[in-house]
C-alpha positions as CSV (number, residue, x, y, z in Angstrom):
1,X,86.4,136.7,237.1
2,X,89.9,136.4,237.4
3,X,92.1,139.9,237.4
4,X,93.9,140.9,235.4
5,X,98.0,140.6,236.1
6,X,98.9,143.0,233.5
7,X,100.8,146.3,235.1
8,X,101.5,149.8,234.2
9,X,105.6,149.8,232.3
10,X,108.6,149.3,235.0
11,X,106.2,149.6,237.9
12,X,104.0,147.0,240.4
13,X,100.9,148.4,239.8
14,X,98.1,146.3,237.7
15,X,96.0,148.2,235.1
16,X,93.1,146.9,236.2
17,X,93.6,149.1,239.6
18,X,94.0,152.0,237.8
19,X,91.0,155.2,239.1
20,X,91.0,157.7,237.3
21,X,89.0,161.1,238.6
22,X,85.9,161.9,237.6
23,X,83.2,164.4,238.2
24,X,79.7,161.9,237.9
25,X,79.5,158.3,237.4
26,X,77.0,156.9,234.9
27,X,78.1,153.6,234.6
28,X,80.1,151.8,237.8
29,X,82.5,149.2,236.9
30,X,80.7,146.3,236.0
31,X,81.5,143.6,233.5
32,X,81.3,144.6,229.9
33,X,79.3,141.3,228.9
34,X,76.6,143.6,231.1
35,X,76.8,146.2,229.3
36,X,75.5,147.3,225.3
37,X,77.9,148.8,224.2
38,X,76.7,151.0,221.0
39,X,73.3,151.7,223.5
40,X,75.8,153.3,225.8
41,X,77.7,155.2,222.8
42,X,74.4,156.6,221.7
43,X,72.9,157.5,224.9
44,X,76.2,159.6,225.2
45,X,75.4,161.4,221.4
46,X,71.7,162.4,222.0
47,X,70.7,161.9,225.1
48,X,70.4,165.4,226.9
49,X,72.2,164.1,230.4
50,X,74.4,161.8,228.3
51,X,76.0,164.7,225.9
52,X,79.1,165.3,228.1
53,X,82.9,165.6,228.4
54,X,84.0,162.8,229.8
55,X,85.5,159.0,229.5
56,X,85.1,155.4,229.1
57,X,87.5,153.2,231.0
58,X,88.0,149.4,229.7
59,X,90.0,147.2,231.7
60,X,90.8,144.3,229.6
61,X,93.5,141.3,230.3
62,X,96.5,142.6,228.5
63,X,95.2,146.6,228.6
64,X,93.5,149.3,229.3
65,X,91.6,151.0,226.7
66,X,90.0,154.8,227.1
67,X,87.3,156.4,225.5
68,X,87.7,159.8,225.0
69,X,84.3,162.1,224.4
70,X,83.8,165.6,224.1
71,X,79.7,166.5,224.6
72,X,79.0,162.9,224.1
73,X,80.5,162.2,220.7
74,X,83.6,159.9,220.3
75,X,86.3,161.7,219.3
76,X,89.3,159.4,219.9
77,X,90.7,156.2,222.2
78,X,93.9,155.2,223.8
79,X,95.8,152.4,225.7
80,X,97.9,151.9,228.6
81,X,99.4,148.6,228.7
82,X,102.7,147.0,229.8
83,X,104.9,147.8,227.1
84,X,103.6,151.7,227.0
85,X,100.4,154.2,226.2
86,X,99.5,155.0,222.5
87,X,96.5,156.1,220.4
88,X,94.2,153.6,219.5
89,X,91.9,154.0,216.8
90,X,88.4,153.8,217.6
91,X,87.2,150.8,215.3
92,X,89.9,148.8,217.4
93,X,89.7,150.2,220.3
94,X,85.7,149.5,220.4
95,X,86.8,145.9,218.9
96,X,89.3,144.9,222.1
97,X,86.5,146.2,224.2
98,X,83.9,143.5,222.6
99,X,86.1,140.6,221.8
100,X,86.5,140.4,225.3
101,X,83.2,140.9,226.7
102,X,83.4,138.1,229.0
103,X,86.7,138.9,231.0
104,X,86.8,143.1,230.8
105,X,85.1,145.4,233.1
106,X,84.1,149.1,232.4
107,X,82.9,152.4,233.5
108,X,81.6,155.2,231.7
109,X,81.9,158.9,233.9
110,X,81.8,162.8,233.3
111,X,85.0,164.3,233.4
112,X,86.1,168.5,232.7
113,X,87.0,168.2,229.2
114,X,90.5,169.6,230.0
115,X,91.1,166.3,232.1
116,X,90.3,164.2,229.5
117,X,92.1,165.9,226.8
118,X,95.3,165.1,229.5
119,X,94.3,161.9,229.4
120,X,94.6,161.7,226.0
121,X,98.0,163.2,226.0
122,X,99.0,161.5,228.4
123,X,98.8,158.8,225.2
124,X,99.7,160.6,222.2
125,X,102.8,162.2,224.3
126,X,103.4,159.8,225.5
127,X,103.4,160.6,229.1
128,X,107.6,160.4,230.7
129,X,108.5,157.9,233.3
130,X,109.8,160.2,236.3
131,X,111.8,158.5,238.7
132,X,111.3,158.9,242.5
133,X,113.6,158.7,244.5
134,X,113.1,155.3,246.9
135,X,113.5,157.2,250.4
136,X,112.2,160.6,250.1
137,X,109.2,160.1,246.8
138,X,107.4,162.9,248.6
139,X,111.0,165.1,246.9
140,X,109.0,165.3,243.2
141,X,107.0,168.4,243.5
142,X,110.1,170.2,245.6
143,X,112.4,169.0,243.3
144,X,110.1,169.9,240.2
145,X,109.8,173.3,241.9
146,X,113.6,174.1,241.7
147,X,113.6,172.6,238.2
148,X,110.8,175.3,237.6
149,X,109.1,172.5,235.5
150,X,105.9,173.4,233.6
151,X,103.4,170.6,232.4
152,X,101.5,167.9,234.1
153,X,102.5,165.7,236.5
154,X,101.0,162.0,236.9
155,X,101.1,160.9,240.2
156,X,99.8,157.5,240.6
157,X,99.5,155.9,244.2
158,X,97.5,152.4,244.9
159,X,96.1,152.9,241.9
160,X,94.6,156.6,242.4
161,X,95.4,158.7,239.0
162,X,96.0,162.6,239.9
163,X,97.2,165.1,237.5
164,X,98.6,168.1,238.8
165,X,99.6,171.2,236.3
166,X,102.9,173.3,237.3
167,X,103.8,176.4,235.9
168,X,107.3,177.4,236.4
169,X,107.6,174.8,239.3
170,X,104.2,176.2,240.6
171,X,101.2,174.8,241.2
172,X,98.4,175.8,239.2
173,X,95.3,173.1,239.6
174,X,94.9,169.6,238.8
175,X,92.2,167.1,238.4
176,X,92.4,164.1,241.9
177,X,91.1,160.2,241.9
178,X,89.4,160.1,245.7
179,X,89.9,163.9,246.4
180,X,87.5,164.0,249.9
181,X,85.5,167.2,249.4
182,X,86.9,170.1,251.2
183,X,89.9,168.8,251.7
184,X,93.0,171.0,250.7
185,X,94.7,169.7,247.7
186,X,97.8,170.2,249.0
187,X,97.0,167.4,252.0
188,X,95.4,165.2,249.1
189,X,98.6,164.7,247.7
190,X,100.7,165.0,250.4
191,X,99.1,161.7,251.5
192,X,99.4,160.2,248.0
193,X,102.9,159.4,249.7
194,X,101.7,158.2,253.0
195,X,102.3,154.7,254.5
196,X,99.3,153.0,255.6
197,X,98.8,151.7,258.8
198,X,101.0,149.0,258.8
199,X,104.1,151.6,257.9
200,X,104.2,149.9,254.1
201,X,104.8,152.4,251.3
202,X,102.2,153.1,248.4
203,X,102.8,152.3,245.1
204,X,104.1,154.9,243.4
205,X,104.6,156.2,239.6
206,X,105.1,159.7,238.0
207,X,105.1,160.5,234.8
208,X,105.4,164.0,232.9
209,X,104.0,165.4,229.8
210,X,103.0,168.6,228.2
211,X,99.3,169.8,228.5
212,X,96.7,170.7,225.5
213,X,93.5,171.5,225.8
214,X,92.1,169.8,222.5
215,X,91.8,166.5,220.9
216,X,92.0,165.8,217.9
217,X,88.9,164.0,216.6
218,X,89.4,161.3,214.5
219,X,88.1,160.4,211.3
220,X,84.5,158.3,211.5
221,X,84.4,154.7,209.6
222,X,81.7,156.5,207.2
223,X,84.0,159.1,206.4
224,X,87.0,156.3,205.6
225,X,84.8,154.8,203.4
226,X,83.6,157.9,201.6
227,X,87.4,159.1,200.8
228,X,88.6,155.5,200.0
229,X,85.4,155.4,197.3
230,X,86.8,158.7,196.4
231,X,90.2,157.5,195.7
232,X,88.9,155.0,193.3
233,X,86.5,157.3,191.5
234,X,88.8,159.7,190.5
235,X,91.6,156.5,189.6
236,X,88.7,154.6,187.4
237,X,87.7,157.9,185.6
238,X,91.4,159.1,185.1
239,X,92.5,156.1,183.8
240,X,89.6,156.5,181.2
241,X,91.0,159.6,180.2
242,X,94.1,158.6,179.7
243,X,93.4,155.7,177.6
244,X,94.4,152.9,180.3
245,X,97.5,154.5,180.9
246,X,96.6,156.0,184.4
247,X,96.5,153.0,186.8
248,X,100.1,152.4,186.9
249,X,100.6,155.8,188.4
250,X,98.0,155.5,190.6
251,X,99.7,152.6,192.5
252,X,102.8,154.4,192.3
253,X,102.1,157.5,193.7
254,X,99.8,155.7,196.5
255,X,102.5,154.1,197.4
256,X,104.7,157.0,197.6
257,X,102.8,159.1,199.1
258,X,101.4,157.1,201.7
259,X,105.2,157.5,203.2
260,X,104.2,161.1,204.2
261,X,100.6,160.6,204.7
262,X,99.9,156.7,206.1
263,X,95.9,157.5,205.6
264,X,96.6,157.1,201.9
265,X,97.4,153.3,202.3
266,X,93.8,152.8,203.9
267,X,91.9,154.9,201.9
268,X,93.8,153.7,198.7
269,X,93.4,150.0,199.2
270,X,91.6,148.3,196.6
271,X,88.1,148.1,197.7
272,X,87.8,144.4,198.3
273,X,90.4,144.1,200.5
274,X,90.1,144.6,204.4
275,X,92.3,147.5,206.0
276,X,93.8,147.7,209.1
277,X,92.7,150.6,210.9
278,X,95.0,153.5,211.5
279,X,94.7,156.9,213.5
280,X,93.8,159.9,211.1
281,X,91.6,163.2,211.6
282,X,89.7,164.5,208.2
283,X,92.4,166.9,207.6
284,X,94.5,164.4,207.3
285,X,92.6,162.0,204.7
286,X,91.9,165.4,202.9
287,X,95.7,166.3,202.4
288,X,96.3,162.5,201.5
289,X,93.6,162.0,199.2
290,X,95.2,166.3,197.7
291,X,98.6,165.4,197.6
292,X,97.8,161.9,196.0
293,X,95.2,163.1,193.8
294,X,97.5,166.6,192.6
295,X,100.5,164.8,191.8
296,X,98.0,161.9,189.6
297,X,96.4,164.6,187.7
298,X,99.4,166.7,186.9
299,X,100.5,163.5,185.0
300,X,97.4,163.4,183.0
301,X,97.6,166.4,182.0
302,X,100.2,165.6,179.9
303,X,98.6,163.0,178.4
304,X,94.9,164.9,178.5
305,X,95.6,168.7,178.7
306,X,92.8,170.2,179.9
307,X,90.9,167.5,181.5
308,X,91.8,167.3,185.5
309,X,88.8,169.5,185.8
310,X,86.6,167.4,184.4
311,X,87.9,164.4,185.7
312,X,87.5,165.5,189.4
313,X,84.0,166.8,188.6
314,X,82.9,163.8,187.2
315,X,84.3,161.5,189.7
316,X,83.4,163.5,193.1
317,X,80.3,164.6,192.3
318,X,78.2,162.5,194.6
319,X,80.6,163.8,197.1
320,X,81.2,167.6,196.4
321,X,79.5,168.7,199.6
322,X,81.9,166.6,201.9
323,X,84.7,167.3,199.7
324,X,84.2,171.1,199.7
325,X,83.7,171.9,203.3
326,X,87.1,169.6,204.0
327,X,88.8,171.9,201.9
328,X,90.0,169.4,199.5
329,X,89.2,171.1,196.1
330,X,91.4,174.2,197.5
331,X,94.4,172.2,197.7
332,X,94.1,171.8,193.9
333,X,95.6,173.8,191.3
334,X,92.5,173.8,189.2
335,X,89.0,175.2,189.2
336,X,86.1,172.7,189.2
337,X,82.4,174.5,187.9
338,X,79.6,173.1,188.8
């Protein structure tokens, strides 16, 4: 299989040399045509040795897509690819991964959750170029010390991923792609700058960006489809009420909306039409589907006084259960019995 030539943004080194640490491997790098994918998924949800923190790494031609999981469940996916790192969401990240099957490679490890939540950050943030200086690279941590920077550091060298956490310019722990066991961390890194034997430099990169220690999980497909049948419910029943006067607010306010809360464009596309996917936790579809659904009803109340209550009961019935632990009748002026 030919490599792939894509690199990491204003630097020499490819993607597809990118190691990240890890604790276990399950899975070795091995061609993704080799691998099932949704067996691999599942094995991490239920299986007992399978229901870890940890990551899948996808190296495709143009990119490098991670899985993020948290005890085996899915929670969210990023990119690094030559034009930057971002947030992925899962339906597309899993959909690069199988369109190309044939050319991409994979591996699937156990990770400290906290390492892969950096990970993650180090896509949402995104992670900050750091320059080193040409001469003296080993000068980041010094210099970082008198700058009495706190966060986490990215060091990158020949391909080996370390993130190291400073606190007030102080070192503090860190997670180490090809850490020998036993070896003091502070010689791990200090031959991240090392020549090799042939006195040629390693290829360097740094990057900066603020720890966390959570991810934010992302909304399933299911529960897309369940708020996007939701939105249409309470439109279709609404514009009963008011007489076939209610749809031309719905479109407006979806559309207005949507400029505060972008899940309200995929959930509030008509439902024969194909979305594109877009990143979005439940609290987010829950204040979309509120704000969208508050500022519909208050208008037919003027037509309908009385009747938002019994419009939202009628229309999310099926759903109460899934509505109510999301919090979304709370965000409501009115009281729904049932």
């Amino acid at each position: 299989m030919r490599h792939s030539t894509a690199r990491l943004v204003a630097t020499s080194i490819r993607l597809s040399d990118l190691q990240f640490p890890a604790s276990q491997v399950h899975v070795p790098r091995v061609r993704v045509l080799f691998v099932h994918l949704d067996n691999l998924l599942h094995f991490a949800k239920v299986d007992r040795d399978g229901k870890v923190d940890g990551y899948v790494a996808a190296v495709l031609p143009d990119e490098l897509v991670l899985l993020f999981l948290r005890e085996g469940e899915l929670v969210s996916a990023g990119a690094i690819t030559p034009l930057g790192r971002l947030v992925l969401p899962v339906t597309q990240a899993l959909s690069h991964i199988r369109q190309e099957s044939e050319r991409g490679e994979l591996t699937f490890v156990d990770a400290p959750f906290e390492q892969v939540a950096w990970m993650y950050q180090s896509c949402a943030a995104p992670a900050e170029p750091r320059t080193l200086e040409t001469d003296r690279p080993e000068s980041l941590f010094p210099t970082l010390q008198k700058e009495q920077y706190s966060g986490v550091v990215e060091l990158i060298s020949n391909g080996r991923v370390n993130y190291v956490r400073l606190e007030d310019g102080k070192f503090t722990g860190g997670y180490f792609a090809g850490l020998v066991e036993d070896m003091p961390v502070a010689r791990h890194i200090g031959q991240l700058f090392a020549r090799d034997s042939q006195g040629n430099p390693p290829e360097l990169a740094a990057a900066l960006f603020a720890p966390i220690d959570e991810i934010p999980p992302q909304a399933s497909v299911e529960l897309f489809r369940i708020y996007r049948e939701q939105f249409w419910a309470i439109s279709n029943v609404a514009d009963r009420e008011a007489g076939g006067e209610a749809m031309k607010h719905v479109h407006r306010l979806r559309d207005l909306v949507a400029k505060l809360h972008p899940a309200l464009g995929v959930i509030g596309a008509p439902p024969d039409r194909e979305t594109t996917p877009v990143v979005a936790t439940e609290r987010e579809l829950t204040l979309a589907l509120a704000e969208w659904a508050g500022q519909l009803l208050e208008h037919i109340e003027i037509v309908a006084p009385g009747s938002a209550p019994d419009i939202l009961r009628e229309a999310t019935a099926e759903q109460r259960f899934v509505l109510q632990r999301a919090g979304f009748y709370e965000r409501l002026p009115w009281t729904v019995n049932w």
